[in-house]
C-alpha positions as CSV (number, residue, x, y, z in Angstrom):
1,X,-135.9,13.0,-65.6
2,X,-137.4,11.0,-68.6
3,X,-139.8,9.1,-66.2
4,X,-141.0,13.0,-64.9
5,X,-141.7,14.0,-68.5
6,X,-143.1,10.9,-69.6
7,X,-146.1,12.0,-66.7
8,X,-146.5,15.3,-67.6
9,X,-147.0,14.2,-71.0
10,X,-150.0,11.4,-70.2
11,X,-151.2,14.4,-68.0
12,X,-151.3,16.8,-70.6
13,X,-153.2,14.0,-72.6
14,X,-155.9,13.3,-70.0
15,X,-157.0,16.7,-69.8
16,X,-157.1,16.9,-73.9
17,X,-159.6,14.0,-73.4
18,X,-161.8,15.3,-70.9
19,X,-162.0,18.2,-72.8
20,X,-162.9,16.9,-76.1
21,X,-165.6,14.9,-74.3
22,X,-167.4,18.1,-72.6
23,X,-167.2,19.6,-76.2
24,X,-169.0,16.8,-77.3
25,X,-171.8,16.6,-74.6
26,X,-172.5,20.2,-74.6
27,X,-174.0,20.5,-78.3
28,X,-177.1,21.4,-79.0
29,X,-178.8,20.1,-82.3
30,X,-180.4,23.2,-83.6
31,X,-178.7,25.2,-86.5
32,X,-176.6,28.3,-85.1
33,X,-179.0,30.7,-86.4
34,X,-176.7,33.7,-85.9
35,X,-174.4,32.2,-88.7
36,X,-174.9,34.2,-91.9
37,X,-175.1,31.5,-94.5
38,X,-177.7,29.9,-91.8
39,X,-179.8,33.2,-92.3
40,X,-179.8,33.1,-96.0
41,X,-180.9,29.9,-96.6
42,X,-183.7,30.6,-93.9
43,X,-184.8,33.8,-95.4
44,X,-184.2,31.7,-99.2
45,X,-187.1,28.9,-97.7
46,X,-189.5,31.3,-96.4
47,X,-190.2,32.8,-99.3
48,X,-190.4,29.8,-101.3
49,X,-192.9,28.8,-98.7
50,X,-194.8,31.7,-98.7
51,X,-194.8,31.4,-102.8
52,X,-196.0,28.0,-102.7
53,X,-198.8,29.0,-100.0
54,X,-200.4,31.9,-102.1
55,X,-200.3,29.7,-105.1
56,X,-202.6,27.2,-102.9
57,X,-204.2,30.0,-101.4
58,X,-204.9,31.9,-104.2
59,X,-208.7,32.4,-105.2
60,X,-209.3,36.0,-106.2
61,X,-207.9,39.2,-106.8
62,X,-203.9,40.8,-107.2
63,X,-201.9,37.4,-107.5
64,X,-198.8,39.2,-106.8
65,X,-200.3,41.5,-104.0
66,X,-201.1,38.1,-102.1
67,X,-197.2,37.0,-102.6
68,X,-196.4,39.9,-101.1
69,X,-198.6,39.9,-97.9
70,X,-197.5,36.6,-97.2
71,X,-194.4,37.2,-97.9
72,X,-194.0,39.8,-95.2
73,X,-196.1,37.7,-93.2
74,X,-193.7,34.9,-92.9
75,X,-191.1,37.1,-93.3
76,X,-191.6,38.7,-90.1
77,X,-192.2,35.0,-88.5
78,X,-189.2,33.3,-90.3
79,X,-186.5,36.3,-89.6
80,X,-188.1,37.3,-85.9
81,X,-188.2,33.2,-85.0
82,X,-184.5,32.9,-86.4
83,X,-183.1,36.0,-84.0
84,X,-185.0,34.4,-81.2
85,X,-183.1,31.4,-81.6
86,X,-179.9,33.0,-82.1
87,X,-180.0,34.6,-79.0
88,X,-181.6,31.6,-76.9
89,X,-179.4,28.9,-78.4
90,X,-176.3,29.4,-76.4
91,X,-178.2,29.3,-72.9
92,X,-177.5,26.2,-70.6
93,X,-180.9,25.1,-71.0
94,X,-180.6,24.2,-75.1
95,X,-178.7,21.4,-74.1
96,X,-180.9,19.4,-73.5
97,X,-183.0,17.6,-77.0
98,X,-186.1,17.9,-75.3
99,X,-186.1,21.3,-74.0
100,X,-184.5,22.7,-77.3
101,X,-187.6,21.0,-79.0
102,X,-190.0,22.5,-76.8
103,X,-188.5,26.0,-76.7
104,X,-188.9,25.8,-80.3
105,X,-191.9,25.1,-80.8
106,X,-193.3,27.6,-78.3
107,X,-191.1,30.1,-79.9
108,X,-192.8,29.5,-83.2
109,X,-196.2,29.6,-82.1
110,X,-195.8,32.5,-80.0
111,X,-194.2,34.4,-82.7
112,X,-197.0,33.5,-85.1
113,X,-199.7,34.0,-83.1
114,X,-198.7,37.8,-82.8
115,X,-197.4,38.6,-86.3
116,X,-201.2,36.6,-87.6
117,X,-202.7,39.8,-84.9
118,X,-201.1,42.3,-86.4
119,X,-201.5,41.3,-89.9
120,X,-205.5,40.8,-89.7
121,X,-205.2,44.4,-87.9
122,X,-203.2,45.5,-90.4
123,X,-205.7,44.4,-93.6
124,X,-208.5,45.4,-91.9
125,X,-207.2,48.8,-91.8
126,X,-205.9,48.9,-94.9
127,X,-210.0,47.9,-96.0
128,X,-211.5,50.0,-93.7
129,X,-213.2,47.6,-91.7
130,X,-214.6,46.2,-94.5
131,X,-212.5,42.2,-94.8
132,X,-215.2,40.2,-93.6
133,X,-212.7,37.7,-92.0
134,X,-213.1,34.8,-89.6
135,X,-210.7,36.0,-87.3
136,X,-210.4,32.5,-84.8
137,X,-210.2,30.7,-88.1
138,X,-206.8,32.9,-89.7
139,X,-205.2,32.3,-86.6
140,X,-205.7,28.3,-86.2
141,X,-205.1,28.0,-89.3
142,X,-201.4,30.0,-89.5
143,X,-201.2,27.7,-85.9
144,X,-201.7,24.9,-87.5
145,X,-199.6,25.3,-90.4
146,X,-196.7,27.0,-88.5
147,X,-196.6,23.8,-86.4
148,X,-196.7,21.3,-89.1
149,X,-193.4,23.4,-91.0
150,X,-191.8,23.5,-87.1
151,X,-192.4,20.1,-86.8
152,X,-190.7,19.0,-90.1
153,X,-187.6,21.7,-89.6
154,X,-186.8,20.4,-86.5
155,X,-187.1,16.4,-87.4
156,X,-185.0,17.4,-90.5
157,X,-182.8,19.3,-87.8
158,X,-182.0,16.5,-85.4
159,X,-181.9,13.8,-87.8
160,X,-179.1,15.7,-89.9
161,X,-177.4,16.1,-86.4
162,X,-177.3,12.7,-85.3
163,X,-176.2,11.8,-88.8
164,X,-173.1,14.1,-88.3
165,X,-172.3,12.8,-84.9
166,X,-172.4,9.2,-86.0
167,X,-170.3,10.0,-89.1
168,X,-167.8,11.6,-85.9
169,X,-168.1,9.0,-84.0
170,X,-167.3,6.4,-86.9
171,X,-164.8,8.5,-88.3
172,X,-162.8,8.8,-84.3
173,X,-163.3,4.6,-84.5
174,X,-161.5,3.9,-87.9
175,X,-158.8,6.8,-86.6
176,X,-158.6,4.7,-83.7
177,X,-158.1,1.9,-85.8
178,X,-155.5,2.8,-87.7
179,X,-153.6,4.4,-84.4
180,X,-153.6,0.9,-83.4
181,X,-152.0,-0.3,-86.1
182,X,-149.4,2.2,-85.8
183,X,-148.2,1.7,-82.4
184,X,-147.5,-2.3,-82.7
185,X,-145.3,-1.3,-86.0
186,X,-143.6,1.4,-83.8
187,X,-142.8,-0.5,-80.8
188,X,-141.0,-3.4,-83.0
189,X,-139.1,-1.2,-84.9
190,X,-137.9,0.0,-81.6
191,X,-136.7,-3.1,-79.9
192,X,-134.9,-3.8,-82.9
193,X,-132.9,-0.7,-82.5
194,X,-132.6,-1.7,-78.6
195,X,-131.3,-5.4,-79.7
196,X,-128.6,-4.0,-82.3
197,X,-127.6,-2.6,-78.9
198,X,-127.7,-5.2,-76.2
199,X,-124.7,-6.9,-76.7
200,X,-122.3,-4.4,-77.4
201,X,-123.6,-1.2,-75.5
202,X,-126.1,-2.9,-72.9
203,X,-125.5,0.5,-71.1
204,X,-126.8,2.3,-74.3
205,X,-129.6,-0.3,-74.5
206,X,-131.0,-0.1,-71.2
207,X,-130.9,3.3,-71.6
208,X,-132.8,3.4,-75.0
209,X,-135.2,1.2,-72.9
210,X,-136.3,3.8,-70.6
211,X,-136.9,6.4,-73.5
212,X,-139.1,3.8,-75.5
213,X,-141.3,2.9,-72.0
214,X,-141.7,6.6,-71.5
215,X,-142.2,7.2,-75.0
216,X,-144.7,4.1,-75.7
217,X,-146.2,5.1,-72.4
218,X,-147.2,8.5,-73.8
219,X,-148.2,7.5,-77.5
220,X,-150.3,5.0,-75.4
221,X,-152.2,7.6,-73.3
222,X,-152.7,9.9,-76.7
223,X,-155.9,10.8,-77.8
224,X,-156.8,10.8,-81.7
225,X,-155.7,14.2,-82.2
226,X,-152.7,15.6,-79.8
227,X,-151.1,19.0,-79.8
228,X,-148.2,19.8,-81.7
229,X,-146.1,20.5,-79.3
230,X,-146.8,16.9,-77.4
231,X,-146.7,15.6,-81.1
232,X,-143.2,16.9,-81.4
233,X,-142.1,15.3,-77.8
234,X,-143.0,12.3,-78.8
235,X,-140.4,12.6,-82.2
236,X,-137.9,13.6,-80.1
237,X,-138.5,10.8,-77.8
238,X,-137.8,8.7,-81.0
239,X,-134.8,10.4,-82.1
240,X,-132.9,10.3,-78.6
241,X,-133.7,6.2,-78.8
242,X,-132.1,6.2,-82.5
243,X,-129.3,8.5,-81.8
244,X,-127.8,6.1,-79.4
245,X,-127.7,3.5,-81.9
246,X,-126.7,5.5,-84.9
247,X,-124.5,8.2,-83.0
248,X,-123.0,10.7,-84.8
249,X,-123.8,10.0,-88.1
250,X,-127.4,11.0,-87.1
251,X,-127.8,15.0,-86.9
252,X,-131.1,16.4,-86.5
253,X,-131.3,20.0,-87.7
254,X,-134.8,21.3,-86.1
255,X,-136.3,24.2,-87.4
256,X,-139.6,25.4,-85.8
257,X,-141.7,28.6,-86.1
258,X,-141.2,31.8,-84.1
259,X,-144.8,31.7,-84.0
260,X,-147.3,30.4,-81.0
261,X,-149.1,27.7,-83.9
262,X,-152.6,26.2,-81.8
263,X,-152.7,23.3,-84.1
264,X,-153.8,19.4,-83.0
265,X,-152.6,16.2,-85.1
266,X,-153.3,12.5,-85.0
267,X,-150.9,11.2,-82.6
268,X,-147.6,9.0,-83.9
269,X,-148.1,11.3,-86.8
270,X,-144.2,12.7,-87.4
271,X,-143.0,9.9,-85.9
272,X,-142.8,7.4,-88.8
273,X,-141.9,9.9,-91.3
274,X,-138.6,10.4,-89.2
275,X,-138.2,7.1,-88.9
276,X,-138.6,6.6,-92.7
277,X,-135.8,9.4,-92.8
278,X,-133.4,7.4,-90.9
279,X,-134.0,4.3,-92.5
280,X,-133.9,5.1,-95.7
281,X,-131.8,8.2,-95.7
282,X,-129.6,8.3,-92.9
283,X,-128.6,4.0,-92.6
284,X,-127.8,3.6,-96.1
285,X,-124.7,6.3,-95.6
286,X,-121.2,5.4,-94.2
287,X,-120.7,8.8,-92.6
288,X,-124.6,9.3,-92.3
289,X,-126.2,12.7,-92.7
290,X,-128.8,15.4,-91.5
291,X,-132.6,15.5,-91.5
292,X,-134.3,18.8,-91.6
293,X,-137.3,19.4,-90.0
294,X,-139.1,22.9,-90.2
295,X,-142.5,23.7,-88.9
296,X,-143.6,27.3,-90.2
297,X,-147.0,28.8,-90.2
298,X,-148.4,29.5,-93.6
299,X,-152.2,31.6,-93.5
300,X,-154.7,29.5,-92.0
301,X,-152.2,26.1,-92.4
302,X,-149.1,24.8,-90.9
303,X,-146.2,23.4,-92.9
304,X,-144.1,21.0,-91.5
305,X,-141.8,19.5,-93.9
306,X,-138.9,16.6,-93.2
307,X,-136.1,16.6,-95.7
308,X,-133.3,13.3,-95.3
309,X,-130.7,12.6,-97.8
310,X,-130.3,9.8,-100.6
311,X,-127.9,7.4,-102.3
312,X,-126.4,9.7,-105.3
313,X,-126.9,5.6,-106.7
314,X,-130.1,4.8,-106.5
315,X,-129.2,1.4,-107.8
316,X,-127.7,0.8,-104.7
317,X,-130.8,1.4,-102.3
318,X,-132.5,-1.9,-102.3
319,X,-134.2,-1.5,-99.3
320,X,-138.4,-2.1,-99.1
321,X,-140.2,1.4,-98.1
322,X,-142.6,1.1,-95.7
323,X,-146.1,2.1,-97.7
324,X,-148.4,1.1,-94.7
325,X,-147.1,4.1,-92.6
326,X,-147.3,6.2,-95.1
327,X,-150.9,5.4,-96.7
328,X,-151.8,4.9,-92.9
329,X,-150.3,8.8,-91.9
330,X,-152.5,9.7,-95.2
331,X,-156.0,8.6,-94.3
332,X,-155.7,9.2,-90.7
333,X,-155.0,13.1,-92.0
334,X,-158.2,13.0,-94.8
335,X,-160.3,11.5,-91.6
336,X,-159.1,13.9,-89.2
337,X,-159.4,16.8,-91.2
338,X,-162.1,16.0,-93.7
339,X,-159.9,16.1,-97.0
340,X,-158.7,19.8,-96.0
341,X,-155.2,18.3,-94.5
342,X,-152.6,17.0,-97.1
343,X,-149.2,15.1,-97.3
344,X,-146.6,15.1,-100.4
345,X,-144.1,13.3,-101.2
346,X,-141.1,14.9,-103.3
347,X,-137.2,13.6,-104.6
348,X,-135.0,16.4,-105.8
349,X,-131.4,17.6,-105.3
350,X,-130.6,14.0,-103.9
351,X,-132.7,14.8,-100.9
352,X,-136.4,12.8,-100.4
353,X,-139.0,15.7,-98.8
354,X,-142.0,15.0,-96.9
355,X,-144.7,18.0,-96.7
356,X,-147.6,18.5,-94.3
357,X,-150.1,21.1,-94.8
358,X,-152.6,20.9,-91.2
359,X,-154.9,23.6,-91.1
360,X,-154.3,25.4,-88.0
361,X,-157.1,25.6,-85.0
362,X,-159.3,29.0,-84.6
363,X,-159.8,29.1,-81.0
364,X,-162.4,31.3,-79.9
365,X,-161.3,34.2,-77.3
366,X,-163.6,34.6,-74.4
């Protein structure tokens, strides 16, 4: 039965990893134009542009009238270009760095080409035939300076996307790194719970041996980031291993949400605070106690707190805590989650309380 749920567990898992590697490969490096504080800052660096062209510009004549006409000018290039994008960006075809750039580009030109038409048309009306202009030269000019300020965006573009993949990518590496480190500490506090066993329950042992090869198994075949639910398999793995060795003085009073929570978490996560729980809050009692473990949903975050009792003496705990875990739970959570994650640590009411606050995932409805 354990062996059965051990592989639907490492299935589970592949499938979270081919997923998050089609994610990754299916980005495309351009801004998402349709993204409101994208538009602003657009609209915010047009107009500085066109300020900073009339100023250059600027020979004769209404100074503010020329900000204004070229203000509307690249207005109209600047906003049209954006919506372009917007509505081109999620095709198939954007994929690819190459294409995106070209598509760009032309989209630019394009665009400027016919807004340049219909502004010469337009001041030539507004003069009564009377501008004077070269024509050829207003047009290779905008061209030429519409594809120099392309060019620059869309260098600035990639290079600021290939900066934030190789902060991902180094960021999934030291996760990695310190889900490595986790694992060894796990597996030999394990056997040491299996070895209290061997000689006086070797039926209880070999049993706790299956758990902790299906359970090692699994945390083997996790990702970075697991689902909560496989997250929480994975404790309860743990718990069935310890409650064999502890018995009944080991009660485990589970308290999840009502609520369908779509939230991922580094993997091994829970598991060494509830080991922490038993070590230091169940062992130390003759006649043992109960750990509490709620998981509600609070706004955009889920709370999962684990409560285990204390020593009313505290003289009388002289056991070494085991910091590594902890500061190793806490900067997998600030790498995982970019700061927004958070773990606390509390003692009150002779009970020690652990609090995680994981923003929960927004999963877009198709």
């Amino acid at each position: 039965m354990l062996a059965v749920r051990g592989k639907q567990i490492n299935t589970l898992m592949s499938n979270n990893r081919q997923n998050n590697l089609t994610t990754m490969s299916s980005g495309c490096y351009l801004p998402n134009f349709c993204k409101a504080d994208v538009f602003f800052r657009l609209l915010l660096v047009v107009e500085l542009i066109a300020i900073v062209f009339t100023l250059v510009s600027f020979d004769r004549g209404d100074f503010y009238l020329h900000v204004a006409m070229n203000s509307v000018l690249m207005l109209w290039v600047g906003l049209t270009n954006a919506a372009v994008l917007c509505w081109v960006s999620p095709m198939a075809v954007m994929r690819n760095v190459q294409n995106a750039t070209f598509i760009a580009v032309g989209i630019t030109l394009l665009i400027t080409l016919v807004v340049s038409l219909m502004g010469i048309i337009l001041v030539e009306k507004m003069r009564l035939g009377g501008g004077g202009h070269d024509t050829a030269f207003i047009l290779l000019r905008n061209l030429a300076i519409a594809a120099i300020l392309i060019g620059l965006a869309l260098r600035y573009f990639y290079l600021q996307y290939e900066s934030k993949i190789n902060l991902e990518i180094q960021g999934k590496a030291r996760l990695q790194a310190l889900q490595a480190r986790i694992r060894p500490h796990f597996l030999f506090n394990s056997m040491n719970t299996i070895a209290s066993l061997t000689h006086d329950q070797p039926d209880l042992a070999e049993q706790a041996i299956e758990n902790l090869s299906d359970l090692f198994r699994a945390s083997l075949a996790a990702e970075a980031s697991i689902p909560l639910q496989q997250e929480l398999e994975l404790a309860r793995r743990y718990i069935q291993i310890e409650s064999l060795r502890l018995g009944d003085r080991l009660t485990v009073n589970w308290m999840p949400s009502s609520d369908d929570i779509n939230v991922s978490l580094p993997a091994l996560t829970l598991q060494p605070l509830i080991e922490n729980a038993i070590y230091h809050g169940i062992e130390p009692l003759a006649e043992g106690g109960t750990i509490d473990i709620q998981i509600h949903r609070l706004g955009d975050f889920i709370e999962i707190v684990i409560s285990n009792p204390l020593l009313e003496d505290r003289t009388e705990q002289q056991r070494e805590g085991n910091n590594m875990a902890v500061e190793n739970i806490r900067e997998r959570l600030q790498i995982a989650y970019s700061g927004v994650a958070s773990m606390q640590q509390v003692e009150a009411d002779d009970r020690f309380t652990v609090t995680l606050k994981i923003p929960v995932l927004q999963v877009e409805t198709q």
